[in-house]
HTML snippet that shows the backbone in 3Dmol.js (N, CA, C, O; Angstrom):
<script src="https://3Dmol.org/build/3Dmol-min.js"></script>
<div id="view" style="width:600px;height:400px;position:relative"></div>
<script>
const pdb = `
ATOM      1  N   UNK A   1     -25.911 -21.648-177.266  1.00  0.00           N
ATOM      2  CA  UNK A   1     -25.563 -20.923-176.066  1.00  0.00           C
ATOM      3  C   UNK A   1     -24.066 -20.780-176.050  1.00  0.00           C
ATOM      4  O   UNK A   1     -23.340 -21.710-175.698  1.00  0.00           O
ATOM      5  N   UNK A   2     -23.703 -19.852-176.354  1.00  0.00           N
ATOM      6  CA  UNK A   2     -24.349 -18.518-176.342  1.00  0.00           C
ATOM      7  C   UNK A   2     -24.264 -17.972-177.514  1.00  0.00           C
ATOM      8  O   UNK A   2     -23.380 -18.308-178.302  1.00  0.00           O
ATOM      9  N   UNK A   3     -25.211 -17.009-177.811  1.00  0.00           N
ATOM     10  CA  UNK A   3     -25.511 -16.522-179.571  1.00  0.00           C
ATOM     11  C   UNK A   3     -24.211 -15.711-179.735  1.00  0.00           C
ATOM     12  O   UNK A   3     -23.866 -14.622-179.277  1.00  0.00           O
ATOM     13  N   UNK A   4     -23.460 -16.818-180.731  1.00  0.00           N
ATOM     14  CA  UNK A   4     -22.261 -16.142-181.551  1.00  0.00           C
ATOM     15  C   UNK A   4     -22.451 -15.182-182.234  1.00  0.00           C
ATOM     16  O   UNK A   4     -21.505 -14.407-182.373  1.00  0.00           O
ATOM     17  N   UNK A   5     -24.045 -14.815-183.065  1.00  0.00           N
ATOM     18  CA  UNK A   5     -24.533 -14.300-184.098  1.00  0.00           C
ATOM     19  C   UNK A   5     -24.565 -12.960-183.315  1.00  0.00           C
ATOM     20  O   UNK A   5     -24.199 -11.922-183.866  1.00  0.00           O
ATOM     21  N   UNK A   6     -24.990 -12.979-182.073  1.00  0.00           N
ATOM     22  CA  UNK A   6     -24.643 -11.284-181.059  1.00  0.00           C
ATOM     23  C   UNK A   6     -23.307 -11.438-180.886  1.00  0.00           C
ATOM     24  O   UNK A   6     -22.664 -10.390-180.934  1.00  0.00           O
ATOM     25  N   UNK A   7     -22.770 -12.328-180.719  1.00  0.00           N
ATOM     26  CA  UNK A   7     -20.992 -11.888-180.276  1.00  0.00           C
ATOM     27  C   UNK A   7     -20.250 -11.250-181.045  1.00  0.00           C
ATOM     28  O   UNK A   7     -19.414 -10.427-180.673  1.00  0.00           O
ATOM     29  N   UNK A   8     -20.617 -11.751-182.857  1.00  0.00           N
ATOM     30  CA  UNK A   8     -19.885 -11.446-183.787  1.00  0.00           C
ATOM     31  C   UNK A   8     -20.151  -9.945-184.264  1.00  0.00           C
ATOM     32  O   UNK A   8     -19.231  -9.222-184.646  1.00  0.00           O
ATOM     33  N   UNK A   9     -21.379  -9.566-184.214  1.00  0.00           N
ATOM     34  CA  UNK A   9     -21.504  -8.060-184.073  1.00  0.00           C
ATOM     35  C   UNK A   9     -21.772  -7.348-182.980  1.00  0.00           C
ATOM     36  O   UNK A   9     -22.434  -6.318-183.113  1.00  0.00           O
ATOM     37  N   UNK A  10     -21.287  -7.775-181.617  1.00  0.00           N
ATOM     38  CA  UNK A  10     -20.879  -6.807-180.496  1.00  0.00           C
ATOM     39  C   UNK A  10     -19.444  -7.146-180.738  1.00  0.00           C
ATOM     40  O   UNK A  10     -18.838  -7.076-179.668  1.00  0.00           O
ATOM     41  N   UNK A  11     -18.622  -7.505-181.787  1.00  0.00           N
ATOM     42  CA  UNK A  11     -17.458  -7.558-181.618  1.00  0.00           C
ATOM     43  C   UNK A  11     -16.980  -6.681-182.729  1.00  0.00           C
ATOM     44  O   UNK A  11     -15.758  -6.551-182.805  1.00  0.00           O
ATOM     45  N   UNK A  12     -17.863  -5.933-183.771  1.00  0.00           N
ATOM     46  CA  UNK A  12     -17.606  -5.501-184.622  1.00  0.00           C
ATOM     47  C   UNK A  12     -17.516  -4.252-183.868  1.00  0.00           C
ATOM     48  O   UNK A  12     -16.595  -3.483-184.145  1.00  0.00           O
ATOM     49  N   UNK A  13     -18.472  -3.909-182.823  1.00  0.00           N
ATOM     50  CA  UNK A  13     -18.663  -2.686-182.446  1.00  0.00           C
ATOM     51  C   UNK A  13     -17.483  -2.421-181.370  1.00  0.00           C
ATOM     52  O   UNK A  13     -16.682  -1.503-181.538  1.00  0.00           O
ATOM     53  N   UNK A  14     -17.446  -3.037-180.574  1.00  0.00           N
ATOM     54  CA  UNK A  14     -16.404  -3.503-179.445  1.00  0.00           C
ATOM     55  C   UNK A  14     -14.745  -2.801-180.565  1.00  0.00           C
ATOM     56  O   UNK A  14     -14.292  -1.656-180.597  1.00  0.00           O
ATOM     57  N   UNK A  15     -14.312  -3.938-181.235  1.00  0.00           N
ATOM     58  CA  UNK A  15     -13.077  -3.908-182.012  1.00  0.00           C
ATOM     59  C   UNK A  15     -12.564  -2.229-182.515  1.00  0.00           C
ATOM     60  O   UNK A  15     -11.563  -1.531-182.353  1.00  0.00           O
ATOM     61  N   UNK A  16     -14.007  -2.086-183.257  1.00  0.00           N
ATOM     62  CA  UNK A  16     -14.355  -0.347-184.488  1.00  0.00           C
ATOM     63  C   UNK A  16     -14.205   0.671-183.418  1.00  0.00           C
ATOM     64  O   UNK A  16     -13.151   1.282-183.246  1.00  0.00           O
ATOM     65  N   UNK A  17     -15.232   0.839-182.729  1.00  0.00           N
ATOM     66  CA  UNK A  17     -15.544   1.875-182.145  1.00  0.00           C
ATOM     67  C   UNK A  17     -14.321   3.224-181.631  1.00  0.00           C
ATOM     68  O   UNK A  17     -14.664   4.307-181.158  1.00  0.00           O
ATOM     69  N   UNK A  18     -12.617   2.701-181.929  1.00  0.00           N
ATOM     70  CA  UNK A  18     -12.177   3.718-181.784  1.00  0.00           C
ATOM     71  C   UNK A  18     -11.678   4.203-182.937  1.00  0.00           C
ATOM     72  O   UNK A  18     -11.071   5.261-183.105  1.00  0.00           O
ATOM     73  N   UNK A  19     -12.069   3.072-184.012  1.00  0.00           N
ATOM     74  CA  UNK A  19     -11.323   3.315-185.768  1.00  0.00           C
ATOM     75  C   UNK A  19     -12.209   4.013-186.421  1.00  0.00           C
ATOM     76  O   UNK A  19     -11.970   4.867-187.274  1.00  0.00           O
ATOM     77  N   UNK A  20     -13.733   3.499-185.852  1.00  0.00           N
ATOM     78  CA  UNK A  20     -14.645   4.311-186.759  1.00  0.00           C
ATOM     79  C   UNK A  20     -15.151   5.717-186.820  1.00  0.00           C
ATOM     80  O   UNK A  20     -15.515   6.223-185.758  1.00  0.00           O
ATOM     81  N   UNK A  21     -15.202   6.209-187.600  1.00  0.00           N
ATOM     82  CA  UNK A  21     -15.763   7.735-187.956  1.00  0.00           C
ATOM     83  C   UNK A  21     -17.991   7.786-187.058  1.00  0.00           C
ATOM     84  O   UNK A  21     -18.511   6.677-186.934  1.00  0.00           O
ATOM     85  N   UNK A  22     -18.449   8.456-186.823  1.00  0.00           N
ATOM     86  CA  UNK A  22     -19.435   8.761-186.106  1.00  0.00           C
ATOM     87  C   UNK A  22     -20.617   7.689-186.872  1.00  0.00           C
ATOM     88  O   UNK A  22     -21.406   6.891-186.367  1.00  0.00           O
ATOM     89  N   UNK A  23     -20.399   7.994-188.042  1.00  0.00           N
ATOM     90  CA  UNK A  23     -21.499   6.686-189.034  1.00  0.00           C
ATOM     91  C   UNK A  23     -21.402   5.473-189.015  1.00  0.00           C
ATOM     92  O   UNK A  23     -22.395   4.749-188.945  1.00  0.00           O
ATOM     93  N   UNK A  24     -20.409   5.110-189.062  1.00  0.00           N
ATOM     94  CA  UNK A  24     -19.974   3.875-189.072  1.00  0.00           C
ATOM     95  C   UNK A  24     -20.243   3.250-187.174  1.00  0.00           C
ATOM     96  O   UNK A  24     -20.966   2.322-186.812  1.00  0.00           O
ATOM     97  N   UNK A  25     -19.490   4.038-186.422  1.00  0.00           N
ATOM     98  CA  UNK A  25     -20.320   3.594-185.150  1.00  0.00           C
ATOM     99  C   UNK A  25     -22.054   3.299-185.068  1.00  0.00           C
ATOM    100  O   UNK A  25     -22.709   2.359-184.618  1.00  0.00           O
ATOM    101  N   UNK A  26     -22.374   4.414-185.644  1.00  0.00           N
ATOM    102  CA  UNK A  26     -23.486   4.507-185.723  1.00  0.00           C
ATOM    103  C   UNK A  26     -24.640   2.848-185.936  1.00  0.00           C
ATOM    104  O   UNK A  26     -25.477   2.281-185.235  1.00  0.00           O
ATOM    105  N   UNK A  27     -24.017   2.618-187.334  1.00  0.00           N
ATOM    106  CA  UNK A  27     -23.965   1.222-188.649  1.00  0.00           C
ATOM    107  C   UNK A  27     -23.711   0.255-187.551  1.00  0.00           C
ATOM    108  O   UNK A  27     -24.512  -0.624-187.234  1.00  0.00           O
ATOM    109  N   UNK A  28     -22.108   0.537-186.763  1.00  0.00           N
ATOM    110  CA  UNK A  28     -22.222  -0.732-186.509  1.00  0.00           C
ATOM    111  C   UNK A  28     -23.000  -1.025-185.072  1.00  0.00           C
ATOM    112  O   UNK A  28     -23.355  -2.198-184.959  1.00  0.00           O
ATOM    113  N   UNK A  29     -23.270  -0.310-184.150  1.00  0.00           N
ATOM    114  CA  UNK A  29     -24.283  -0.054-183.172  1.00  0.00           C
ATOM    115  C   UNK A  29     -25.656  -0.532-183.648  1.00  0.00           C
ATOM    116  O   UNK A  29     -26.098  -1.243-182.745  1.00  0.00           O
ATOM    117  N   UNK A  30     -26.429  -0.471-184.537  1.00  0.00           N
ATOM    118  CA  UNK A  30     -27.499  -0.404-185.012  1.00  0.00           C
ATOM    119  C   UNK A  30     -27.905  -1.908-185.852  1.00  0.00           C
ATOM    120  O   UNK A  30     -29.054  -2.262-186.116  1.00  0.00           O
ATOM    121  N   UNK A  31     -26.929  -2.496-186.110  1.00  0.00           N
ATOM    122  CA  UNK A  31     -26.441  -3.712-186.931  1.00  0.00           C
ATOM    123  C   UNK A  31     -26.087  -4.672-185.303  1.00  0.00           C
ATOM    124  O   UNK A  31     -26.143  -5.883-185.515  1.00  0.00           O
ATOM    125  N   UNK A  32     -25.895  -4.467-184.443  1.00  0.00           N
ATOM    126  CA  UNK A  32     -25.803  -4.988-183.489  1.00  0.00           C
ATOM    127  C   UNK A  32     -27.130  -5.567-182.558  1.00  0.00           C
ATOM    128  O   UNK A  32     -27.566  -6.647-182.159  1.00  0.00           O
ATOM    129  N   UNK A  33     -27.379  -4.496-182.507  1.00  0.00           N
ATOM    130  CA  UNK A  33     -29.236  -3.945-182.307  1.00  0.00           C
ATOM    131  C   UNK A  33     -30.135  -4.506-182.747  1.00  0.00           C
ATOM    132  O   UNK A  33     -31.134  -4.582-182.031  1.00  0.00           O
ATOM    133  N   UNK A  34     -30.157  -4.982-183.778  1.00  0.00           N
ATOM    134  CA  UNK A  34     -30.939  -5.817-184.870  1.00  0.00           C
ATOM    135  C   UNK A  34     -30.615  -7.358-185.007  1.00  0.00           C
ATOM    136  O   UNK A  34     -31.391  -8.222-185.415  1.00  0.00           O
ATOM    137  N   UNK A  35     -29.519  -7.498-184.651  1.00  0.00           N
ATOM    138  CA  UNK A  35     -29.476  -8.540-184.851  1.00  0.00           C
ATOM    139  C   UNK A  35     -29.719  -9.407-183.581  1.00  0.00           C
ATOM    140  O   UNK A  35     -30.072 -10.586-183.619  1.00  0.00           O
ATOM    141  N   UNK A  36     -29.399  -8.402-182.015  1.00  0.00           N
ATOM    142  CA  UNK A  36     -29.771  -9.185-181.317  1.00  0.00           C
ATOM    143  C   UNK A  36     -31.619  -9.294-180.756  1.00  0.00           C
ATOM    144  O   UNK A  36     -32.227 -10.009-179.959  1.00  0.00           O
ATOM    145  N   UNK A  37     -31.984  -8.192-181.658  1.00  0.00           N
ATOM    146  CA  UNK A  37     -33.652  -7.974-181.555  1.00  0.00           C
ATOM    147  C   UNK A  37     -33.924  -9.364-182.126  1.00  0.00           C
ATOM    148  O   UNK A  37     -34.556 -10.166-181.437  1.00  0.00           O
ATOM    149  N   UNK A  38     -33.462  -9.719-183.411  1.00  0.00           N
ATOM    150  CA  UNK A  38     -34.106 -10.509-184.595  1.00  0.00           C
ATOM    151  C   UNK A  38     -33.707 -11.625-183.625  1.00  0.00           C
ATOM    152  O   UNK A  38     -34.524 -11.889-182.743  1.00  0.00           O
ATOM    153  N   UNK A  39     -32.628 -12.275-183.666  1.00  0.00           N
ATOM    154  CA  UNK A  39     -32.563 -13.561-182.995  1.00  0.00           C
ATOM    155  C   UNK A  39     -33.248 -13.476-181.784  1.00  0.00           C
ATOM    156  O   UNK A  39     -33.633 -14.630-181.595  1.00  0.00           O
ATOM    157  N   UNK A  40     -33.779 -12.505-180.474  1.00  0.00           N
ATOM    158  CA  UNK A  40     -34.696 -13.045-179.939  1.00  0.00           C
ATOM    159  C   UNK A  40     -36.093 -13.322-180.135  1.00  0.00           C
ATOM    160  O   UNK A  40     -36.877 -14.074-179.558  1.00  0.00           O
ATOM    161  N   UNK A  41     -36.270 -12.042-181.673  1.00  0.00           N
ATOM    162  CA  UNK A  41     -37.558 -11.902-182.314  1.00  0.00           C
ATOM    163  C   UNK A  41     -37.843 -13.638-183.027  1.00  0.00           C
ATOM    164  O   UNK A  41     -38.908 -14.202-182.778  1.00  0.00           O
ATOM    165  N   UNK A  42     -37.301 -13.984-183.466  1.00  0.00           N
ATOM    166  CA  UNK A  42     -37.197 -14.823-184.451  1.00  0.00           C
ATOM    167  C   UNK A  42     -37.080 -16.245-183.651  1.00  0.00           C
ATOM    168  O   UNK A  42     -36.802 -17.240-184.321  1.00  0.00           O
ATOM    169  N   UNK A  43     -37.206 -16.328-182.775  1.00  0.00           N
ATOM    170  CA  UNK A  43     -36.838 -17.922-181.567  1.00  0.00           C
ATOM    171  C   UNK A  43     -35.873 -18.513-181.746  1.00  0.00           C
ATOM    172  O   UNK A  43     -35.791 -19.648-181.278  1.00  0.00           O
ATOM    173  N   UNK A  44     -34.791 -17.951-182.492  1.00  0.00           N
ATOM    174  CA  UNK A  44     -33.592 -18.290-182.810  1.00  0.00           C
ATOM    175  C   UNK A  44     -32.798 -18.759-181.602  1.00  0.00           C
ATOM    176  O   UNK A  44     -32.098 -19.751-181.400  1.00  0.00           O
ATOM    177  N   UNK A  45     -33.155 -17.679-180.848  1.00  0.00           N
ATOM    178  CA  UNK A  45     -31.570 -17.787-179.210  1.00  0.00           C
ATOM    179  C   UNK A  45     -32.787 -17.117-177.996  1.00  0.00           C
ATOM    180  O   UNK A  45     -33.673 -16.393-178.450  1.00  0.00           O
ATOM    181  N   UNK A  46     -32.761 -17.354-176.759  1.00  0.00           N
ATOM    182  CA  UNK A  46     -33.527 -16.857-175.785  1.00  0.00           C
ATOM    183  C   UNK A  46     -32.721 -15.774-175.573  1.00  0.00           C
ATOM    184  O   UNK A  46     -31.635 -15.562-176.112  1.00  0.00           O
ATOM    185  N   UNK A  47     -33.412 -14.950-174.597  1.00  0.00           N
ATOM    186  CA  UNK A  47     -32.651 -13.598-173.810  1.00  0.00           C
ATOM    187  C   UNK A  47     -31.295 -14.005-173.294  1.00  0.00           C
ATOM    188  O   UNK A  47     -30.473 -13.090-173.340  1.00  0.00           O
ATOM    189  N   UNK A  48     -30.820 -15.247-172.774  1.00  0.00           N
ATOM    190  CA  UNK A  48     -30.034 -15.472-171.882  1.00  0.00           C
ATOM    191  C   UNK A  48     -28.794 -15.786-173.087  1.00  0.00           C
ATOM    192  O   UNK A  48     -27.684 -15.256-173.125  1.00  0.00           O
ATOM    193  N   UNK A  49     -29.139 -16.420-173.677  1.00  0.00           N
ATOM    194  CA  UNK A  49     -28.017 -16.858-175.202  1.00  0.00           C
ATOM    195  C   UNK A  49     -27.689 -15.406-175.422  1.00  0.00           C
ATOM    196  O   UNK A  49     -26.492 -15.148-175.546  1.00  0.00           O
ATOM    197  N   UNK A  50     -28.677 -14.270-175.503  1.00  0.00           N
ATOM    198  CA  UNK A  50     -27.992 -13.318-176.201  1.00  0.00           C
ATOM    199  C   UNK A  50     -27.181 -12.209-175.081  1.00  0.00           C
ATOM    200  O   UNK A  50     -26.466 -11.252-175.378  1.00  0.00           O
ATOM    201  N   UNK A  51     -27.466 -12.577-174.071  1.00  0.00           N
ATOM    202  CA  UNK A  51     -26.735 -12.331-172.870  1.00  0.00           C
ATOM    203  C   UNK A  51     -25.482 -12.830-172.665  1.00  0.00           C
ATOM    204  O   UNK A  51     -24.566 -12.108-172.273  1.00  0.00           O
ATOM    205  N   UNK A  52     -25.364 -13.882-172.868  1.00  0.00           N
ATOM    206  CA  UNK A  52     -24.165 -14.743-172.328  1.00  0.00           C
ATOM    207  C   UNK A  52     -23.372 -14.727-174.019  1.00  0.00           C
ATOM    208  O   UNK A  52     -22.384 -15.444-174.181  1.00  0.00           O
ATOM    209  N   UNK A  53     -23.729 -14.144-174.816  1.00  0.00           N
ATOM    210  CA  UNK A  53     -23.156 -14.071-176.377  1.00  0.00           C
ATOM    211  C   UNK A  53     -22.076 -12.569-176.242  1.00  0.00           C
ATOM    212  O   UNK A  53     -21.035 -12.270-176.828  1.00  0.00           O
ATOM    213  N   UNK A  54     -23.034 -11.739-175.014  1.00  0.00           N
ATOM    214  CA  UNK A  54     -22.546 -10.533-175.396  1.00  0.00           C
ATOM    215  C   UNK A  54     -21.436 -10.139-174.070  1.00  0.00           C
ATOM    216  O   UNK A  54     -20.678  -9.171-174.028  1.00  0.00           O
ATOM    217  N   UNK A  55     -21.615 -11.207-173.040  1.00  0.00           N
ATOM    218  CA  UNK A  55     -20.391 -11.389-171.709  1.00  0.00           C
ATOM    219  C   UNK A  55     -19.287 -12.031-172.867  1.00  0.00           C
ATOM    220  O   UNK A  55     -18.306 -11.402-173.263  1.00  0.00           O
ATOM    221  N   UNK A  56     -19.671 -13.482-173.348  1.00  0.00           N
ATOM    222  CA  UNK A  56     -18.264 -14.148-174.260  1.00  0.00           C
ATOM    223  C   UNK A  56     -17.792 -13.121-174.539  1.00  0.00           C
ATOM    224  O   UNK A  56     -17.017 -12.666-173.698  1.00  0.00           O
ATOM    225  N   UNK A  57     -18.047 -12.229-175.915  1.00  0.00           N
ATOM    226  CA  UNK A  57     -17.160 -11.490-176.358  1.00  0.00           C
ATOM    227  C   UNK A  57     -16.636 -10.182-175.561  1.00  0.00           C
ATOM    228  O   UNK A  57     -15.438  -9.917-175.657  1.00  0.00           O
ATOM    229  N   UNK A  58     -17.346  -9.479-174.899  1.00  0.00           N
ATOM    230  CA  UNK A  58     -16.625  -8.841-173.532  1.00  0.00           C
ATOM    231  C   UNK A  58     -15.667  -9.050-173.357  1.00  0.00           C
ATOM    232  O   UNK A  58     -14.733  -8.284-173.593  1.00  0.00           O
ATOM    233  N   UNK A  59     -15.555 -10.544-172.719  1.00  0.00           N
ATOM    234  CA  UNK A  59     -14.349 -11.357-171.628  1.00  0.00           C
ATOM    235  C   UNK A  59     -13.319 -11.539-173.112  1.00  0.00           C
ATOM    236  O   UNK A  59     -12.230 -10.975-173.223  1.00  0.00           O
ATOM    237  N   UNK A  60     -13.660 -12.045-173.710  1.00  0.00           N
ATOM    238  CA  UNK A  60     -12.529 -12.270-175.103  1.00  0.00           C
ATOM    239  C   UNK A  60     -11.754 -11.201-175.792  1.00  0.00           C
ATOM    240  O   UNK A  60     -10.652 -11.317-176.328  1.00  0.00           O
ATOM    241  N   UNK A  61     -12.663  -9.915-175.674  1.00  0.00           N
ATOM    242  CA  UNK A  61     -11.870  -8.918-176.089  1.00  0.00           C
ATOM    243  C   UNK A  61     -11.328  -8.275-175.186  1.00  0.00           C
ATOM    244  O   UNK A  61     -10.175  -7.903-175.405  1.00  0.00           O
ATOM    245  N   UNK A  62     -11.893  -7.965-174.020  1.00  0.00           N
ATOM    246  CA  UNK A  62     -10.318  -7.572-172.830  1.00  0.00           C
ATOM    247  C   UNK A  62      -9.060  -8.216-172.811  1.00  0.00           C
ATOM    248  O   UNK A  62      -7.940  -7.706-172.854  1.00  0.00           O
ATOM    249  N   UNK A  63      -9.480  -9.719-172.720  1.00  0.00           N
ATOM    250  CA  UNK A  63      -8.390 -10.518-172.608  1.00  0.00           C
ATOM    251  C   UNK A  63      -7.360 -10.525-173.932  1.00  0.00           C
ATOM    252  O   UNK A  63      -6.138 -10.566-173.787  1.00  0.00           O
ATOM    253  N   UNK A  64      -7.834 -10.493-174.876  1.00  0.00           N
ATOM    254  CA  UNK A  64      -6.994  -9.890-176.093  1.00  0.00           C
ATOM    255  C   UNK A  64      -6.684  -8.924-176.317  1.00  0.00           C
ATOM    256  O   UNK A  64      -5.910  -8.590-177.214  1.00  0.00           O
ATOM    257  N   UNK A  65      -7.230  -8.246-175.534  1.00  0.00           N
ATOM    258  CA  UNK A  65      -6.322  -6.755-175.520  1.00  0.00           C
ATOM    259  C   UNK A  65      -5.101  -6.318-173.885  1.00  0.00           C
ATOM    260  O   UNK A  65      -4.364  -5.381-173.581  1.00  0.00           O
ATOM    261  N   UNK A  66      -5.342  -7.081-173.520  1.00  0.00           N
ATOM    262  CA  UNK A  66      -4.712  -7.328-172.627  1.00  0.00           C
ATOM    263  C   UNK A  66      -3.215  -7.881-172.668  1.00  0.00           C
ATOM    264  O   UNK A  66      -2.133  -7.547-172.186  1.00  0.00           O
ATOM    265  N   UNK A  67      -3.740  -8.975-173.552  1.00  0.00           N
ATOM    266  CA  UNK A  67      -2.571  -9.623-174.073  1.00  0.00           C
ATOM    267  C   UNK A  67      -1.670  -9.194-174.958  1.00  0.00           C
ATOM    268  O   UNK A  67      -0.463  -9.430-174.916  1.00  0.00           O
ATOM    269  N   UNK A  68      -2.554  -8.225-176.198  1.00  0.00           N
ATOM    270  CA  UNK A  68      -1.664  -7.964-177.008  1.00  0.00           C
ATOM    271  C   UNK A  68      -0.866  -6.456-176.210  1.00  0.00           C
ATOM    272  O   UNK A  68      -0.053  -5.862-176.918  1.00  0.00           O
ATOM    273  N   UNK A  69      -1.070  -6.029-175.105  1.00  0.00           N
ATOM    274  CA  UNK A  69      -0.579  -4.784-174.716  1.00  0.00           C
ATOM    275  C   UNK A  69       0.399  -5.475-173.670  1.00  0.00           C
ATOM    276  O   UNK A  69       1.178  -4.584-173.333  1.00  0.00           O
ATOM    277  N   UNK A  70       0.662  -6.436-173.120  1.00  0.00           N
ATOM    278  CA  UNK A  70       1.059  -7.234-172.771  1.00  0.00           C
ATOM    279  C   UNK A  70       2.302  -7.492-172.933  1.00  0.00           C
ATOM    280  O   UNK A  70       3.304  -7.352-172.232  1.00  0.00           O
ATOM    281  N   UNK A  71       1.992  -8.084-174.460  1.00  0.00           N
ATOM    282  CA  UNK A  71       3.555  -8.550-175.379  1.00  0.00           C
ATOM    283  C   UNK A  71       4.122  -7.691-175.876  1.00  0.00           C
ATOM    284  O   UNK A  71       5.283  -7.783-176.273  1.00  0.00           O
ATOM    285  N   UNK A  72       3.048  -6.167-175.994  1.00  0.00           N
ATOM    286  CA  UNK A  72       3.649  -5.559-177.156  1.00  0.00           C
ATOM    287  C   UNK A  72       5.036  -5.201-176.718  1.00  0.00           C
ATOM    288  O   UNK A  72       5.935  -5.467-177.517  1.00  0.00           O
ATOM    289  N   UNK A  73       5.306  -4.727-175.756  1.00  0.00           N
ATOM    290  CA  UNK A  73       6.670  -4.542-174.837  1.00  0.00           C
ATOM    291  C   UNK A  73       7.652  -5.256-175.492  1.00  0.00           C
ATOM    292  O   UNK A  73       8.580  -4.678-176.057  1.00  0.00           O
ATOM    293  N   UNK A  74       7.531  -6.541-175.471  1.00  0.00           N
ATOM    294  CA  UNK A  74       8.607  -7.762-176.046  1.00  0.00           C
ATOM    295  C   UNK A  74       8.950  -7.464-177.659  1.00  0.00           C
ATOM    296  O   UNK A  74       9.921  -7.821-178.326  1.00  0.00           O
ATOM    297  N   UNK A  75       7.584  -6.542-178.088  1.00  0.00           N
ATOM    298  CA  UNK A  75       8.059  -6.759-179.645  1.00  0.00           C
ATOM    299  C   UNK A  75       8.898  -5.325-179.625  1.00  0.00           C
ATOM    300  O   UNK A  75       9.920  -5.127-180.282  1.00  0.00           O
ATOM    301  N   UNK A  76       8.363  -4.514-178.880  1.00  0.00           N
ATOM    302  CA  UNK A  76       9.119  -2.979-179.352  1.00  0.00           C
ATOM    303  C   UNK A  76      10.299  -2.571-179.059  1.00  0.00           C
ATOM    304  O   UNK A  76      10.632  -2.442-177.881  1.00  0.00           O
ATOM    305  N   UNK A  77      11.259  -2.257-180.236  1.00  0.00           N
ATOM    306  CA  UNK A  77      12.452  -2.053-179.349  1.00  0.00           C
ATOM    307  C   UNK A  77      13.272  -1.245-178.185  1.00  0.00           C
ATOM    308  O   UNK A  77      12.683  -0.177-178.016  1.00  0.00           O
ATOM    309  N   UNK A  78      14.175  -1.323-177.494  1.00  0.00           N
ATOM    310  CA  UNK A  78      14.411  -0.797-176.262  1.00  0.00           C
ATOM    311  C   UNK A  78      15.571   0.532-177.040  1.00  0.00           C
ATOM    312  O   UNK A  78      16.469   0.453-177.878  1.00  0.00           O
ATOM    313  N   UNK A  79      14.898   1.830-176.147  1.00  0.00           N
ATOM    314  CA  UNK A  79      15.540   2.744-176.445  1.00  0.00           C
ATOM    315  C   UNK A  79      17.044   2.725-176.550  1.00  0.00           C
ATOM    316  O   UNK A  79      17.556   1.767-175.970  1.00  0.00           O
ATOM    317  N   UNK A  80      17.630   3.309-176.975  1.00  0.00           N
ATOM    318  CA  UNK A  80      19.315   3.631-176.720  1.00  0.00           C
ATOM    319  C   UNK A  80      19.553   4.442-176.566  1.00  0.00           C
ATOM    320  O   UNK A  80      20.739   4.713-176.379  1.00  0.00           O
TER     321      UNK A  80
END
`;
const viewer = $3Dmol.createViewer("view");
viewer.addModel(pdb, "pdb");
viewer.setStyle({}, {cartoon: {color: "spectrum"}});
viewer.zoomTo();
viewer.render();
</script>
């Protein structure tokens, strides 16, 4: 609790989705899909693991993107 195994590919999709070309969304949407079918198919993780797998990475990737938009200010230099 909570299924990392959904976090790690709702994070592929989450991360890609503005890098990737229409297939590759596609791939990684579908690869997401499956995996959180199989682990509930499979008695691996209940509904709620793959629920609370797919809030973790949510909350983790705002907050890292948050952050890095955040700092980026500090790294970029100031006009002249």
């Amino acid at each position: 609790m909570p299924s990392l195994h959904v976090a790690y590919s709702f994070l592929i999709v989450v991360s890609g989705w503005g890098a990737f070309g229409w297939p590759l969304r596609v791939a990684a949407v579908l690869f997401f899909l499956l995996m959180a079918f199989s682990a509930a198919y499979l008695d691996h993780h209940w509904v709620l693991d793959i629920v609370a797998g797919i809030a973790y990475c949510a909350i983790v990737a705002s907050v890292a993107r948050w952050v890095s938009r955040r700092f980026a200010r500090f790294a970029a230099p100031e006009p002249s």
